[in-house]
VEXLUMBA-155172 format. One record per atom (N, C-alpha, C, O): x negated, y negated, z; residue in three letters. Coordinates in steps of 0.05 Angstrom, whole numbers, plus 32768, in hexadecimal, padded with zeros to 4 digits. Last residue first. Example, Ala and Ser with C-alpha at 12.3 -4.5 7.8 and 13.67 -1.06 7.14 Angstrom:
BEGIN
7EFF802D808ESER7EEF8015808FSER7EFE7FFF809DSER7EF47FE980A1SER7EF88072809CALA7F0A805A809CALA7EF88042809CALA7EE3804280A9ALA
end
This chain:
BEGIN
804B7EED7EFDUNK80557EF07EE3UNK805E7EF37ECCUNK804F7EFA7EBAUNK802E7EC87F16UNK801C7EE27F0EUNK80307EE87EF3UNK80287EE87EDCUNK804B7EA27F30UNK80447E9F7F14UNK80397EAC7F08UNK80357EA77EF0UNK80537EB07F6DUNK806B7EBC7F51UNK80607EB47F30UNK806B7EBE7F1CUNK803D7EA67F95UNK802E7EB07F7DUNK80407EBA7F6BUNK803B7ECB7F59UNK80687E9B7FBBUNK804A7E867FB2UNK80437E927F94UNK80437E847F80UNK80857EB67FD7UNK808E7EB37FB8UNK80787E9F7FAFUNK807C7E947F9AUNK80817ECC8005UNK80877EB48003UNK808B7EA97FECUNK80947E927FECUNK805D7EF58000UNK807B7EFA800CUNK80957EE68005UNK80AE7EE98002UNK80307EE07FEAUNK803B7EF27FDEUNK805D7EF07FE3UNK806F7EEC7FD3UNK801C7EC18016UNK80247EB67FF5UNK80397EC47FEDUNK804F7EBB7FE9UNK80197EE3803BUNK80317ECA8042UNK80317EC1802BUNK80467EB78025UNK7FEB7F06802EUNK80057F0D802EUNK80177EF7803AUNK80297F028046UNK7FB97EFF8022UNK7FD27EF28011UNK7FEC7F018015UNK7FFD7F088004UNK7F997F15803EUNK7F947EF38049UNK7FB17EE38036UNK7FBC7ECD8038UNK7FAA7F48804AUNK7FAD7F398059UNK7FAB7F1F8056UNK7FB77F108065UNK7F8D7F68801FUNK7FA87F5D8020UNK7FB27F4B8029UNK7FC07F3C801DUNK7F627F768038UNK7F5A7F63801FUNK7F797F59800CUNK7F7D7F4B7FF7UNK7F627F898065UNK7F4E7F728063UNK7F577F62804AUNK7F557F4A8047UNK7F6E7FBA8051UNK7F8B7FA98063UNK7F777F8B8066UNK7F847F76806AUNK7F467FCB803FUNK7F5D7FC88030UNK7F6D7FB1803CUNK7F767F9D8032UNK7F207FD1806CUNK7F207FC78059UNK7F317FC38040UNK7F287FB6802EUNK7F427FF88082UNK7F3B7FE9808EUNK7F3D7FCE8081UNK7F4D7FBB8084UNK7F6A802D8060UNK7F5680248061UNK7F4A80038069UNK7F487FF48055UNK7FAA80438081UNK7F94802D8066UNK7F8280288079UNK7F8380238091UNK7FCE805D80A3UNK7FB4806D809BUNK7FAF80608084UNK7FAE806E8070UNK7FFF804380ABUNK7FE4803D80BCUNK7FC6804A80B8UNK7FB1804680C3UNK801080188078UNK80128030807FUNK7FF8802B809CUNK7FE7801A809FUNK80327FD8807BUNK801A7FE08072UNK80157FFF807FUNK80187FFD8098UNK805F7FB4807DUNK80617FD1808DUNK80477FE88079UNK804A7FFE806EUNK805F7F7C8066UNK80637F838089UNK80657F9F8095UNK806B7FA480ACUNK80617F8D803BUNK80497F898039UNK804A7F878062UNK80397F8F8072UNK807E7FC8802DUNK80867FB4802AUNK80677FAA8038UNK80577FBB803FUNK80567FF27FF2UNK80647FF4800FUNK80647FD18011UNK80577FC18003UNK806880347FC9UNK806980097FBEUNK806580117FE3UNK806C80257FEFUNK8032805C7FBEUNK804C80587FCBUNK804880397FCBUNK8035802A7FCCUNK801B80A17FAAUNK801F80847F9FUNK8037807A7FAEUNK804C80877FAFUNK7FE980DE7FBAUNK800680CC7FBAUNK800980A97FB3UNK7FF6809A7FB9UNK7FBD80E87FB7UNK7FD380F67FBCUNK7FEA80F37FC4UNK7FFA81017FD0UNK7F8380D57F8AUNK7F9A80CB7F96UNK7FA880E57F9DUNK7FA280F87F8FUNK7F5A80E37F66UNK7F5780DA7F7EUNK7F6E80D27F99UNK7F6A80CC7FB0UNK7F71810F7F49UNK7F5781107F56UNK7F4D81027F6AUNK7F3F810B7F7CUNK7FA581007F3CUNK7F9981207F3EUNK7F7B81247F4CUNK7F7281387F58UNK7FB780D07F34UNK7FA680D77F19UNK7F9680FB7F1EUNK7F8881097F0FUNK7FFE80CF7F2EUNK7FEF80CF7F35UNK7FD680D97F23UNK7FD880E57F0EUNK8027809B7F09UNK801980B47F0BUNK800080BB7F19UNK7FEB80B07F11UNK805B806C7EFBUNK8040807B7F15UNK8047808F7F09UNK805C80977F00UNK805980597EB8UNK806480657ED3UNK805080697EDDUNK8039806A7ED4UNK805580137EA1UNK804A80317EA5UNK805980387EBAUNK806480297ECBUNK803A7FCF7EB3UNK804E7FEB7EA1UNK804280037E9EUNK802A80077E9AUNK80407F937ED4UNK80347FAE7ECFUNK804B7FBA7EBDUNK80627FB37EB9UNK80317F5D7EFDUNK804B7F607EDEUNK80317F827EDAUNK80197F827EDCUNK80277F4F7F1FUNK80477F4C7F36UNK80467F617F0AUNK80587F6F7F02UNK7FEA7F537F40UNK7FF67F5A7F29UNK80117F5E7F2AUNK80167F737F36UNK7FA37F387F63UNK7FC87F3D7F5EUNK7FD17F427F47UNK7FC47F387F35UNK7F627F587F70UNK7F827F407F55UNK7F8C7F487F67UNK7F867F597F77UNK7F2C7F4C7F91UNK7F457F4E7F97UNK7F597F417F81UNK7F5F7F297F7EUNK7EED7F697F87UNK7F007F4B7F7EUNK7F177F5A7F7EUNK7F1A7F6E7F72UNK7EBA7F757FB3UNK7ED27F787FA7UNK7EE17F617F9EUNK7EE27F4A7FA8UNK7E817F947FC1UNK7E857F757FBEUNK7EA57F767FA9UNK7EA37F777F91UNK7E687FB87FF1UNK7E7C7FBD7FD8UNK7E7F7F967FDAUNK7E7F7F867FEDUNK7E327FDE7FFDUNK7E3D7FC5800AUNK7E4C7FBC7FF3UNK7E3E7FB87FDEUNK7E1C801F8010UNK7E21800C8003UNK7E2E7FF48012UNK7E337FF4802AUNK7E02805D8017UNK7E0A80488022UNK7E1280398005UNK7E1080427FEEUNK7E0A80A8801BUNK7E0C80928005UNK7E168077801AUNK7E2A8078802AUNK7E1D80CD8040UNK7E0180C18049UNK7E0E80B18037UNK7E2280A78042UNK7E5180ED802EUNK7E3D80F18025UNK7E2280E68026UNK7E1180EC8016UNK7E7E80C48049UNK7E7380E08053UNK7E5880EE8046UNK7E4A80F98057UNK7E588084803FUNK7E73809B803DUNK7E6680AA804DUNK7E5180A88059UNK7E5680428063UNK7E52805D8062UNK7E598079805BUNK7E5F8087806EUNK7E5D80058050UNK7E6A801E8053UNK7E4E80368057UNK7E388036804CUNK7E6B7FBD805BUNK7E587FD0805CUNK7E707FEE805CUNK7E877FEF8064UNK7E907F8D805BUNK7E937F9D8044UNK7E787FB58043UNK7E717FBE802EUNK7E7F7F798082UNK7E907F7C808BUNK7E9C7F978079UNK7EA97FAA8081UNK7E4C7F55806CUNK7E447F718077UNK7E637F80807CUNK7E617F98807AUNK7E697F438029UNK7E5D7F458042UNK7E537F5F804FUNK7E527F758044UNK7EA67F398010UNK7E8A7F45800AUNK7E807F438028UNK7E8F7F41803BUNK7EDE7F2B7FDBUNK7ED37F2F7FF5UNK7EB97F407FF7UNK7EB47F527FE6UNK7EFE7EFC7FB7UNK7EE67F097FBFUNK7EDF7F187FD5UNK7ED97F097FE8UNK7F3E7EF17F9FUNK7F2B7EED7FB3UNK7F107EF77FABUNK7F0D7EF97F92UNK7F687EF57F7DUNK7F677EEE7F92UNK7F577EE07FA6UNK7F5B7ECD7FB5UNK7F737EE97F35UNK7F607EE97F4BUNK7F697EE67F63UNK7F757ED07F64UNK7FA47F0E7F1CUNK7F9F7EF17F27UNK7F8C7EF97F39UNK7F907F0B7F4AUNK7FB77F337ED7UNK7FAD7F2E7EF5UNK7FA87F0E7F00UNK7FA97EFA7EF2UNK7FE87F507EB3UNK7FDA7F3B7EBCUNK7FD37F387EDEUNK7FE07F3B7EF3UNK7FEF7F817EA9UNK7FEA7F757E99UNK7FEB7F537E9CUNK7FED7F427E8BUNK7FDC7FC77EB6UNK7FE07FA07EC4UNK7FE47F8F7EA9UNK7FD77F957E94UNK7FF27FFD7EB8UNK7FE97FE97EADUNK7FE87FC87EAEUNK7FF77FB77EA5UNK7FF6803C7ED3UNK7FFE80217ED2UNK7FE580127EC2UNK7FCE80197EC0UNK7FD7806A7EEAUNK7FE880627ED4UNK7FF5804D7EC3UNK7FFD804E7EACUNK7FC180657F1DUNK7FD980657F1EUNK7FED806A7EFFUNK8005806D7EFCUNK7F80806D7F15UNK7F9480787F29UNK7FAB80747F2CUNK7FB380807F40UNK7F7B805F7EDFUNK7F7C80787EE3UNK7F8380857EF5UNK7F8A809D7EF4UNK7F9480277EDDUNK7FA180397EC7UNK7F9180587ED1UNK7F9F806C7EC9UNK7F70800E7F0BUNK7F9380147F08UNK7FA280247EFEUNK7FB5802F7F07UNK7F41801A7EF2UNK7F4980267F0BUNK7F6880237F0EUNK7F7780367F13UNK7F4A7FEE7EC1UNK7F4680117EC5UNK7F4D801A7ED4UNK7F6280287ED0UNK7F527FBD7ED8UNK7F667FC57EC5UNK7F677FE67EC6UNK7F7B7FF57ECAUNK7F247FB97EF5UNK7F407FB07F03UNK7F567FC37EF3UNK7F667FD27EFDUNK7F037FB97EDBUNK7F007FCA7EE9UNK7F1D7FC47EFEUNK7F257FCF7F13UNK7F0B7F847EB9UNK7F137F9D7EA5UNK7F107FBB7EC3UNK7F1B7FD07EBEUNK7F067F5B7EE4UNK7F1B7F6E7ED1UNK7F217F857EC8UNK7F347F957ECBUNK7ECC7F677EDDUNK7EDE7F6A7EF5UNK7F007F727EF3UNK7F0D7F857EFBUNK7EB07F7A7EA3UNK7EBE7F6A7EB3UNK7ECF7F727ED0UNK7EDF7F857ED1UNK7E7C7FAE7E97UNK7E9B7FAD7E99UNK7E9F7F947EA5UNK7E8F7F927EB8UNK7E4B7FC57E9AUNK7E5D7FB37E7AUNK7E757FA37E81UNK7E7F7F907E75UNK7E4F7FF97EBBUNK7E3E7FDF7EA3UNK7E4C7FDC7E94UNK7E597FE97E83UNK7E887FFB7EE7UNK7E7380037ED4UNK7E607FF17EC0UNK7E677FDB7EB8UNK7E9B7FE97F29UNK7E987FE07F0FUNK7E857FF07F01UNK7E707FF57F0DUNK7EC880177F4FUNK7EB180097F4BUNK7EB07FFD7F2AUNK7EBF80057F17UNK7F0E80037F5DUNK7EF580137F5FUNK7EDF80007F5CUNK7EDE7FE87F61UNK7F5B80137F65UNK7F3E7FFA7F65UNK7F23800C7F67UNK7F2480227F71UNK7F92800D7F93UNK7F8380197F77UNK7F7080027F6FUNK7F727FEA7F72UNK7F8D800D7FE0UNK7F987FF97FBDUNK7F8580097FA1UNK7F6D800D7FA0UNK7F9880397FFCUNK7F8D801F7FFAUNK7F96801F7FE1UNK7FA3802E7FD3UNK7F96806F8037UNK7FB2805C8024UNK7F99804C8024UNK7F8980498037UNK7F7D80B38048UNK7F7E80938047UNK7F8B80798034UNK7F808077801EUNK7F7B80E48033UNK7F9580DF804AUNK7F9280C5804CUNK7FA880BA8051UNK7F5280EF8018UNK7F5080F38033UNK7F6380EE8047UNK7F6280F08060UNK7F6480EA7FEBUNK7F6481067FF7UNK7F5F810A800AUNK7F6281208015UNK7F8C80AB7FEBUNK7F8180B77FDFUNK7F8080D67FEBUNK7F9580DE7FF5UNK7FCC808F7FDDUNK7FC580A27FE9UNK7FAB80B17FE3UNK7FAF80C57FD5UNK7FD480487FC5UNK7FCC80687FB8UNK7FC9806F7FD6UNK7FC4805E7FE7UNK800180137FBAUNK7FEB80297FCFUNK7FEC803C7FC9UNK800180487FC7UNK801B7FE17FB5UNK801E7FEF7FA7UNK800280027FB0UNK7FEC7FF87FA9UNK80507FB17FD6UNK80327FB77FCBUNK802F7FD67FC2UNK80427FE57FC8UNK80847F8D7FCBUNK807E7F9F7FDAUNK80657FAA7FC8UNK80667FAB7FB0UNK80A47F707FBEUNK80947F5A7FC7UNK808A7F7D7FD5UNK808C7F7F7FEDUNK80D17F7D7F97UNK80D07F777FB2UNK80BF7F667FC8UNK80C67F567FDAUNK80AF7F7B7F62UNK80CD7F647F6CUNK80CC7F587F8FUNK80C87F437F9BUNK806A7F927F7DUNK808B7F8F7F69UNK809D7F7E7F72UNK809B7F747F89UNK802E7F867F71UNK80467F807F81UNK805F7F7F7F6DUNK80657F737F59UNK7FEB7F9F7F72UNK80047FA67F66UNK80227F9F7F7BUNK802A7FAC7F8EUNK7FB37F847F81UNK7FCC7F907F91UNK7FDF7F867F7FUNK7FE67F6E7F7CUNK7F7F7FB17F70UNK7F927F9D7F64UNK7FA37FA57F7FUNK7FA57FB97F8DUNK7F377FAC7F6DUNK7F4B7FB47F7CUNK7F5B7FA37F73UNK7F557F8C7F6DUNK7EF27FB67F5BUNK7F057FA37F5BUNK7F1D7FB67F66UNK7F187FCE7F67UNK7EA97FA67F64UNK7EBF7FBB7F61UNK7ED37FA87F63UNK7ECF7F917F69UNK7E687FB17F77UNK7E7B7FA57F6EUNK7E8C7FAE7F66UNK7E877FC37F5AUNK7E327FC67FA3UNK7E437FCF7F8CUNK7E597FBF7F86UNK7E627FBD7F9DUNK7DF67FC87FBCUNK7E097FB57FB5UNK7E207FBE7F9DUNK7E1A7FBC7F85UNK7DDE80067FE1UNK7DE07FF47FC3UNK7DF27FD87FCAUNK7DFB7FD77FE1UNK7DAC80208010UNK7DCC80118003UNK7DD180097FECUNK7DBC80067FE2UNK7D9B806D800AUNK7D94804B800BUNK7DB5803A7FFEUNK7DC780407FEFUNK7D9C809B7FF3UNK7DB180938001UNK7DB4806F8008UNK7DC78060800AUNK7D8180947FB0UNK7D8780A77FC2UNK7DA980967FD8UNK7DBE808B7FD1UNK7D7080747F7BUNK7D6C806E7FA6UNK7D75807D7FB8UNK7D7280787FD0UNK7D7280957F5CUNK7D5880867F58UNK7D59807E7F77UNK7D4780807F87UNK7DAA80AB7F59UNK7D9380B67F4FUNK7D7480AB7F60UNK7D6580BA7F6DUNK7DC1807C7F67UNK7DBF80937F77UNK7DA780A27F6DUNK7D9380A47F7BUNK7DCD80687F30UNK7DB680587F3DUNK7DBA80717F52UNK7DAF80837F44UNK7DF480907F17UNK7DD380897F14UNK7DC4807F7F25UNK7DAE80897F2BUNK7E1B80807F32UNK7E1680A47F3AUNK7DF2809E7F30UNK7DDE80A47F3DUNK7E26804F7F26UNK7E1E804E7F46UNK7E1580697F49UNK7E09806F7F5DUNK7E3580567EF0UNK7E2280437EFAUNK7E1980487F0EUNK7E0080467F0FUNK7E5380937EE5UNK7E5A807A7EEFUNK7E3B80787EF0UNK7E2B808B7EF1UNK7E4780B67EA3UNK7E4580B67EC0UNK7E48809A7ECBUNK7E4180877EBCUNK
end
């Protein structure tokens, strides 16, 4: 069972602090790489962290189970946290997500979707971001997209 289905157990709806990671997968083009999840909302493949796990290594998973893919090299982006990073799902469950943003220009594997969380996989150019992403997504693209476009980060790979 995930880490976060336990602690629920013991706090019910109350907030947690959860940590988690998100890749933005960029190909040749310079164009980003966005799951469709079931609610119709576009964001970057990425989740929560389990015990044990490196930020990485929760970088590396959530990639390989919502897309298939395989990174095989990441670059720290960022951090992002705060109240800004507050949520509320549909199910009462609060939290406040503390995320580490990679980049990853070098991957392998085909897309596949993973059936459960995603309903579709799409590269998009980084100036035509879909309009149904998630808020906090487009937060956490945004501060590198003139690197990106701009060939700054070409040493990823």
């Amino acid at each position: 069972m995930e880490y976060y289905k336990e602690l629920r157990k013991y706090v019910g709806h109350r907030p947690l602090i959860l940590p988690g990671s998100v890749v933005l997968i960029v190909n040749d083009s310079n164009e980003v790489l966005l799951q469709q999840r079931v609610d119709g909302n576009w964001s970057l493949p990425g989740g929560l962290m389990n015990l044990g796990e490196s930020l990485e290594e929760v970088a590396r998973r959530e990639v390989h189970e919502e897309t298939g893919l395989t990174c095989h090299d990441l670059k720290l982006l960022g951090v992002f946290s705060g109240a800004d990073y507050y949520l509320k799902v549909a199910n009462g469950d609060e939290l406040y997500a503390v995320t580490a943003v990679y980049l990853s220009r070098n991957v392998s594997g085909n897309l596949k979707l993973d059936g459960l969380e995603s309903i579709a996989l799409a590269y998009f150019p980084l100036s035509h971001l879909p309009e149904g992403m998630i808020p906090s997504y487009r937060r956490f693209i945004e501060p590198y997209m003139t690197e990106i476009e701009g060939g700054h980060m070409d040493e990823i790979r």
